[in-house]
C-alpha positions as CSV (number, residue, x, y, z in Angstrom):
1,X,65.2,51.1,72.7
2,X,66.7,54.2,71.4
3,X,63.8,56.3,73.4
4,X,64.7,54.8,76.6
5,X,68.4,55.4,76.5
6,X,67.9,59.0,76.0
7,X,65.4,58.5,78.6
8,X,68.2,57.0,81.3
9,X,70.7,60.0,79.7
10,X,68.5,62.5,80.8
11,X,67.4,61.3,84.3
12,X,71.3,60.5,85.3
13,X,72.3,64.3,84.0
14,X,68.9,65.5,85.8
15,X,70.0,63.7,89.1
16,X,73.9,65.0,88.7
17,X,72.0,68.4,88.7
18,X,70.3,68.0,91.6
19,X,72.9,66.3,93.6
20,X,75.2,69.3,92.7
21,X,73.2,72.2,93.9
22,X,72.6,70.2,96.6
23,X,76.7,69.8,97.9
24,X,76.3,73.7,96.9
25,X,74.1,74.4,99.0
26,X,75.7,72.7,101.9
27,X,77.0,75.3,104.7
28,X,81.3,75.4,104.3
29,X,83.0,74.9,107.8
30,X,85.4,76.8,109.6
31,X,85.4,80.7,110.2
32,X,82.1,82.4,108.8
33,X,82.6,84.8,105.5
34,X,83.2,88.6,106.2
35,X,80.4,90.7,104.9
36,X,81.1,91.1,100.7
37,X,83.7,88.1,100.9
38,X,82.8,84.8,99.2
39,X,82.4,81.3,100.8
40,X,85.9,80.5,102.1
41,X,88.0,77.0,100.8
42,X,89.6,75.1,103.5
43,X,92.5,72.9,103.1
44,X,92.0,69.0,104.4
45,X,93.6,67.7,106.8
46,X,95.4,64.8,107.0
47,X,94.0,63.8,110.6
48,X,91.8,65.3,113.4
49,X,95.2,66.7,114.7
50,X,95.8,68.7,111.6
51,X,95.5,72.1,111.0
52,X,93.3,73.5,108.4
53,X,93.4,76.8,106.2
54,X,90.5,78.9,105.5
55,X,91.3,81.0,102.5
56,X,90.6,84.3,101.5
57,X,87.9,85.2,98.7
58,X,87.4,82.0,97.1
59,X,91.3,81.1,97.1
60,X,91.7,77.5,96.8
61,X,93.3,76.4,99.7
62,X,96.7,73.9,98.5
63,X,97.0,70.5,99.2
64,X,98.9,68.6,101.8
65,X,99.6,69.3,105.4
66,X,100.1,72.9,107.2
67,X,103.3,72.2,108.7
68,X,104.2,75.8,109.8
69,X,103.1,79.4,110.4
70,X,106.1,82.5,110.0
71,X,106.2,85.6,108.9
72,X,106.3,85.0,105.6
73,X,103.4,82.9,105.2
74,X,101.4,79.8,106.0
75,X,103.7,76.6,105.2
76,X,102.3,73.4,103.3
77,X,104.1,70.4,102.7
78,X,102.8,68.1,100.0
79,X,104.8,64.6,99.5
80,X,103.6,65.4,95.8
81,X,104.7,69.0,95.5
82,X,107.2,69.9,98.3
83,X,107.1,72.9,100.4
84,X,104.9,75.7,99.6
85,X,104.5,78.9,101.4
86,X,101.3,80.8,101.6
87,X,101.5,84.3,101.3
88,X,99.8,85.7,105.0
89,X,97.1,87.7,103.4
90,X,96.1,84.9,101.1
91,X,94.5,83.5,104.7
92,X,91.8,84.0,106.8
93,X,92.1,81.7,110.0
94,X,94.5,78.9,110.5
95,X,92.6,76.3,112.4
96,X,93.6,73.5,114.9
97,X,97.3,73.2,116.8
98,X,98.9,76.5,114.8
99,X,95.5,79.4,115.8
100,X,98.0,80.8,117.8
101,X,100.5,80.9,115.4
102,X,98.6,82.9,112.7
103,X,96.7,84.8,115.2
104,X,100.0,86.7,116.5
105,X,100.4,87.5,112.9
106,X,96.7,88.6,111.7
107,X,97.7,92.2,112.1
108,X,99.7,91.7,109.3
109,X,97.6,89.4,107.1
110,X,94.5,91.7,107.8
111,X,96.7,95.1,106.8
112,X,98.4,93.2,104.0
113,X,94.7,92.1,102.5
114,X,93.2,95.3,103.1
115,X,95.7,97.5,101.9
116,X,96.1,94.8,98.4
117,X,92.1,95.0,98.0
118,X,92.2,98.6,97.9
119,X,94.8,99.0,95.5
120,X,93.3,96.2,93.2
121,X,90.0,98.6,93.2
122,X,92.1,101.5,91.8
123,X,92.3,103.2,95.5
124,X,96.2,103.3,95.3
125,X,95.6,106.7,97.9
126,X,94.5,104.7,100.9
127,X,96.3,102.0,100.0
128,X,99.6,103.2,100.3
129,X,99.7,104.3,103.7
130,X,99.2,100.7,104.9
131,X,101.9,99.0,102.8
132,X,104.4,101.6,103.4
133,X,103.9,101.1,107.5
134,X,103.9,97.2,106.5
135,X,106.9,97.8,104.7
136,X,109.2,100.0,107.0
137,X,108.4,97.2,109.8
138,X,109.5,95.0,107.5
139,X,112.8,96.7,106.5
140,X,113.9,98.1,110.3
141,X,112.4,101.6,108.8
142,X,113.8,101.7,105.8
143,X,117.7,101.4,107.0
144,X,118.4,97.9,105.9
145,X,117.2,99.0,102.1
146,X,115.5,95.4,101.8
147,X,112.4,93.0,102.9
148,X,112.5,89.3,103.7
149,X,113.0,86.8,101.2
150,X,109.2,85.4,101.3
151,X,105.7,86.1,99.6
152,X,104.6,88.1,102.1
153,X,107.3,90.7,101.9
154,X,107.6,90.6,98.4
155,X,103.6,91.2,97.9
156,X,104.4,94.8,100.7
157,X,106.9,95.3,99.0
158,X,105.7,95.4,95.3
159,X,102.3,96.5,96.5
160,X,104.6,99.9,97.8
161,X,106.3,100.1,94.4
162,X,102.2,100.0,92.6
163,X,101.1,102.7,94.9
164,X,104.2,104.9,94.5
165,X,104.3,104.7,90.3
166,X,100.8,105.8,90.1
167,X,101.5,108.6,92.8
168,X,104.7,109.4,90.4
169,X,106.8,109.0,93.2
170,X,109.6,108.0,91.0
171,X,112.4,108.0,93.7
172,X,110.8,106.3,96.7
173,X,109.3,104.0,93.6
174,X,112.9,103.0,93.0
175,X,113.4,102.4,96.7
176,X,110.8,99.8,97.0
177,X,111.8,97.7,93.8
178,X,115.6,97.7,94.7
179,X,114.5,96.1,98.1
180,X,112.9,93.5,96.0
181,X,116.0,92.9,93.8
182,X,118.0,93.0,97.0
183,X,116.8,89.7,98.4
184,X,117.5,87.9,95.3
185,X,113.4,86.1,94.9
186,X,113.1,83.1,92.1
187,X,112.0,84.2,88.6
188,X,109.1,82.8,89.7
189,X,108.3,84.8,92.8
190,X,109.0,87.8,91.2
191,X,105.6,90.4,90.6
192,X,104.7,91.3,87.4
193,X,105.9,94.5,88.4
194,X,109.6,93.5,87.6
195,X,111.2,92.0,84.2
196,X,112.2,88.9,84.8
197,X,115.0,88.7,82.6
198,X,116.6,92.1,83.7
199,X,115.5,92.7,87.0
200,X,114.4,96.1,86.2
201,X,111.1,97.9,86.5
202,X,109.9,98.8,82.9
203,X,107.6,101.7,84.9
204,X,111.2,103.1,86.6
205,X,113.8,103.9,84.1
206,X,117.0,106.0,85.0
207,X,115.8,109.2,83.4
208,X,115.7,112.0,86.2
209,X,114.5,115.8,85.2
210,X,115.1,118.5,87.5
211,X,111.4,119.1,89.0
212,X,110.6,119.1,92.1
213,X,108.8,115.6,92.4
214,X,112.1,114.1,91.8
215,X,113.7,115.8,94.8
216,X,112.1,113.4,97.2
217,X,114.4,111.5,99.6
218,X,116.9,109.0,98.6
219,X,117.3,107.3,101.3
220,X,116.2,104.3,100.2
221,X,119.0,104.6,97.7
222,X,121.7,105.4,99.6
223,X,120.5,102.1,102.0
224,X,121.2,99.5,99.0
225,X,124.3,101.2,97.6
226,X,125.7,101.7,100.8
227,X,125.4,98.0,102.0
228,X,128.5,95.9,101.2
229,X,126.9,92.9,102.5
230,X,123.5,93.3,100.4
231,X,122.7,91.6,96.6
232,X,125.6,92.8,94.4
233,X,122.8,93.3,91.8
234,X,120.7,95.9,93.6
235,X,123.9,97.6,95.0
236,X,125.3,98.2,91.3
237,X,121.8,99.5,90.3
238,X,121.6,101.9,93.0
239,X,124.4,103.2,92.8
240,X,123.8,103.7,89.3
241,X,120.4,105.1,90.0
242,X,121.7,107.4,92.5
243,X,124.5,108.8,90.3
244,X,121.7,109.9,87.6
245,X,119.5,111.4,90.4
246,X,122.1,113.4,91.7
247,X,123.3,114.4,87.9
248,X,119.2,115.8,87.4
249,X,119.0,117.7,90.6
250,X,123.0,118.6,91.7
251,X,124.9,118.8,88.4
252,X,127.8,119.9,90.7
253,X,127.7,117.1,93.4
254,X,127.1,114.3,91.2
255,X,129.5,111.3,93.5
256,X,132.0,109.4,91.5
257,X,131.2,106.5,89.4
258,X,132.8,103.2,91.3
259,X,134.0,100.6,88.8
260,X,131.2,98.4,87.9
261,X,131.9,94.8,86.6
262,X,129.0,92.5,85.4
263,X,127.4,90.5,82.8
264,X,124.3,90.8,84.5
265,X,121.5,92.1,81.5
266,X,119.8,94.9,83.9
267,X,122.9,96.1,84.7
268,X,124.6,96.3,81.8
269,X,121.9,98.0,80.0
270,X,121.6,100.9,82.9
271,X,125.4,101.3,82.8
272,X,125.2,101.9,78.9
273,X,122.1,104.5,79.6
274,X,124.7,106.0,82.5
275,X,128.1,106.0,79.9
276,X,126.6,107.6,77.4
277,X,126.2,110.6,78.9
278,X,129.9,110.4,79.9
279,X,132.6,113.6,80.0
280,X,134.6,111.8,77.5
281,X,133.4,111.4,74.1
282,X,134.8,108.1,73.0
283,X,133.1,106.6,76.1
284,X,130.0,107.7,74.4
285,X,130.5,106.8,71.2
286,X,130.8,103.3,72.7
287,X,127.7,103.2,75.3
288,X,125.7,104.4,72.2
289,X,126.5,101.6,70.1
290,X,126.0,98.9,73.1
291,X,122.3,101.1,73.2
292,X,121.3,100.6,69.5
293,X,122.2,97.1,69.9
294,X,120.2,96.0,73.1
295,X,117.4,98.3,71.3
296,X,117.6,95.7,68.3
297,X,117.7,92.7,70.7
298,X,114.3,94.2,72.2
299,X,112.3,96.1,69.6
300,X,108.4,97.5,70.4
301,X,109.7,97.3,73.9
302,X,110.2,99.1,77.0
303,X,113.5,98.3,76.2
304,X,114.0,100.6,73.4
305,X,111.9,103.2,74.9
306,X,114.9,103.2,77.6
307,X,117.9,102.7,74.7
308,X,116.0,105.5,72.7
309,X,116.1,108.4,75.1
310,X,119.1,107.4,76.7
311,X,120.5,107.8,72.9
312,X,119.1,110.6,72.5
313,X,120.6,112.5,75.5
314,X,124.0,111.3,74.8
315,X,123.7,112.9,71.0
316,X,122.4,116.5,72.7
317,X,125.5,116.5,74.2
318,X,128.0,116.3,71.6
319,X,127.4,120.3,70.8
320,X,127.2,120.6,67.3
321,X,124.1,121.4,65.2
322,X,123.8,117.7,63.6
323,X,124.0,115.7,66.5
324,X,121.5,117.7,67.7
325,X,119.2,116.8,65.1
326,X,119.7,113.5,65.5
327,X,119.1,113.5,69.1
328,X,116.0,115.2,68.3
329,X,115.1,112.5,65.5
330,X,116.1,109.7,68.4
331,X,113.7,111.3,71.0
332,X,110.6,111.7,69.1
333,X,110.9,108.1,68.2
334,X,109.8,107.1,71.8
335,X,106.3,109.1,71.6
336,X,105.9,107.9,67.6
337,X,106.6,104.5,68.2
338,X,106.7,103.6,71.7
339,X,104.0,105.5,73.8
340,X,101.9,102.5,74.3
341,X,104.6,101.0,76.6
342,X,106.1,103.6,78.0
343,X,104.1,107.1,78.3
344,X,105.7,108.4,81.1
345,X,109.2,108.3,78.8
346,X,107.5,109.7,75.9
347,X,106.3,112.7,77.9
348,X,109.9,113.3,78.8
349,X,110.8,112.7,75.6
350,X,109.1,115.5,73.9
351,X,109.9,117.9,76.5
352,X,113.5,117.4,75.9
353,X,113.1,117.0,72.2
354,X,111.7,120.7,72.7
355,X,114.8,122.4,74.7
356,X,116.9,120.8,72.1
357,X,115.1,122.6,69.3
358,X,114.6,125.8,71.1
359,X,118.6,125.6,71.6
360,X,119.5,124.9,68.1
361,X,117.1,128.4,67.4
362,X,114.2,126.1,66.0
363,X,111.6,128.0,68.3
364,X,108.2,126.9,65.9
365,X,109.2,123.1,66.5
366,X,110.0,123.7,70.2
367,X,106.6,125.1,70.7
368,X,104.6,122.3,68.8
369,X,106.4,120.0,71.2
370,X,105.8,121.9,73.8
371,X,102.0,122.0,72.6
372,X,101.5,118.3,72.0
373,X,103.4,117.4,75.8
374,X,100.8,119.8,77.6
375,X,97.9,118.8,75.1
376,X,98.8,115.1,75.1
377,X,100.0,114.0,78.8
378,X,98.3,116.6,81.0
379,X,99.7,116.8,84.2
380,X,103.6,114.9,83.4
381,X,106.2,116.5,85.9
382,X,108.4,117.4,82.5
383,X,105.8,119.7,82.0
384,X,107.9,121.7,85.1
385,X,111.1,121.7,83.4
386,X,113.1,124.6,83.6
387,X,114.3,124.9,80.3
388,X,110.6,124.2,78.9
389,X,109.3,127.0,80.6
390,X,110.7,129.3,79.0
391,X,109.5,128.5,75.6
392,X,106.1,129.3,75.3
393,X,103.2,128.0,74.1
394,X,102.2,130.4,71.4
395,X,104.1,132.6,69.0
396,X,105.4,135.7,70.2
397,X,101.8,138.5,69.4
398,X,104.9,140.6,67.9
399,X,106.0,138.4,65.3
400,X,102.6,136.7,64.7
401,X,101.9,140.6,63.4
402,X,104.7,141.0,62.0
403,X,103.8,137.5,59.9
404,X,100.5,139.0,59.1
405,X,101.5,141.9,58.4
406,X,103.7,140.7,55.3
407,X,100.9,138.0,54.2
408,X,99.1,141.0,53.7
409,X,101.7,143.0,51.6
């Protein structure tokens, strides 16, 4: 009795087997695969007058009827789930009554796909060029400062910002999340990119340095601040942004600060970083305190990273030989402690750390800093600093002698 139930088990699992390669095996409808894309998902329709999506790579295609085609995306309304919208390069062919609809859009879809694949493969150099076309078409050439309000903006629009971090093209970088902030998107539509609670970039703090890389147009900027009808979010934060570009590269044209009044966190916390480096000292004083605690709120993070430095170059101002110190101990707490979230901080970090030393006449610690920055992050655009060049990278051959000389004695 026992023998034959296994016997049944294993014929039914044997049959399940079989009858499973062979729905595999069966050819999927709709629009053949590209060569090196996978079998493509179609949505069902609800009737032969329905439209159908064919989905890109394997996507699974979401349930309910395809209501819509825009510019944002493919729309699907499910009397389960509500409205969804598609991003455009999520889809390969939209067929039935709405073909035409998609197919006056595949230029974007295909770009938007190409350009997203490339980038996901590490190839942020031929990426870029396509999202940055995709993107000034989708922001009148840049003069509106912002993208539309749906996936398939937000995906050219963060895809820009990827491309432009890894290029360390910190300015236009800034450009391309502030038009992401600017169209207010759900927590839930935001790219990983952008920190949810904040709004800011973790990759994009306001920390300028006077090298040339960082003299790249702000227009985009000046777009967002500019516009009085825009997000009042991403028109405090580039203003802010703008006012600590202009204080890296024009010390002596750095525009007036307007009045800023928020409770918003991203804000508030740039603010701080931009007060603490204030002309009057009990402004400072008070932005450094509001740093050390949002710091403490957010330890091991990005976060601190940004409260740290920020810290730090408030205490380099003060002018005397213990705040320096301090500002000192404050920097190289971002590349002791925080590297592994924010290198590109930590590389400017140390550089500063170095002028500070060299200042205060502590030229042996300003060249082991200067060492472990040109050792440790090869290539960093604080390498270029101005007041880091001139410290150099091995002792004086006169003193070293002169040092050997007494060892000797």
């Amino acid at each position: 009795m026992m023998r034959g139930a296994r016997w049944a088990v294993c014929a039914a699992c044997s049959w399940m087997g079989v009858a499973a390669l062979a729905r595999a095996a069966q050819p999927v409808s709709g629009a053949p695969a590209r060569a090196g894309e996978p079998a493509q998902k179609e949505s069902q329709p609800a009737d032969d007058s329905a439209s159908r999506l064919v989905m890109r790579s394997g996507r699974e295609a979401p349930t309910g009827r395809v209501e819509r085609v825009t510019d944002e995306g493919v729309v699907v309304v499910d009397p389960g789930r509500g409205e969804r919208v598609v991003p455009l390069h999520f889809v390969r062919a939209v067929e039935g009554p709405l073909s035409d609809a998609f197919e006056a859009r595949r230029s974007v879809a295909d770009d938007l796909w190409r350009a997203t694949s490339r980038l996901d493969r590490g190839d942020a150099v031929s990426a870029e060029p396509i999202f940055e076309a995709l993107f000034e078409a989708r922001s009148k050439g840049g003069a509106s400062g912002a993208v539309g309000e749906g996936p398939t903006s937000l995906a050219i629009a963060d895809g820009l910002l990827r491309c432009r971090l890894r290029a360390g093209a910190m300015v236009s970088g800034a450009s391309a999340w502030l038009a992401i902030v600017a169209v207010r998107p759900r927590a839930e539509d935001l790219p990983a990119s952008i920190d949810p609670e904040t709004l800011l970039c973790p990759d994009l703090p306001p920390i300028f340095v006077d090298v040339p890389s960082m003299r790249s147009s702000g227009a985009g900027l000046d777009a967002i601040a500019d516009r009085a009808d825009g997000s009042s979010v991403a028109r405090a934060l580039a203003i802010l942004y703008r006012h600590e570009l202009s204080r890296a590269i024009e010390p002596g044209n750095v525009p007036a600060l307007p009045t800023i009044e928020t409770t918003q966190p991203g804000v508030t916390l740039v603010l701080a970083m931009v007060r603490a480096r204030d002309a009057d000292a009990g402004v400072r004083v008070t932005a450094r305190a509001s740093l050390a605690a949002r710091a403490a709120e957010r330890p091991g993070t990005w976060v601190e990273a940004w409260a740290r430095i920020a810290i730090a170059r408030s205490l380099a101002m003060e002018g005397d030989h213990e705040s320096a110190m301090r500002a000192v101990a404050e920097y190289l707490r971002v590349p002791s402690t925080l590297a592994g979230v924010s290198p590109s901080l930590s590389g400017v970090a140390l550089a500063e750390a170095g002028v500070v030393l060299s200042r205060e006449g502590e030229a042996a610690g300003a060249r082991a800093l200067k060492r472990e920055l040109v050792d440790g992050y090869p290539g960093h655009p604080a390498i270029g600093m101005g007041g880091l060049r001139s410290i150099p990278a091995s002792e004086p051959e006169g003193r070293a002698g002169d040092a050997s000389g007494k060892a000797g004695t």
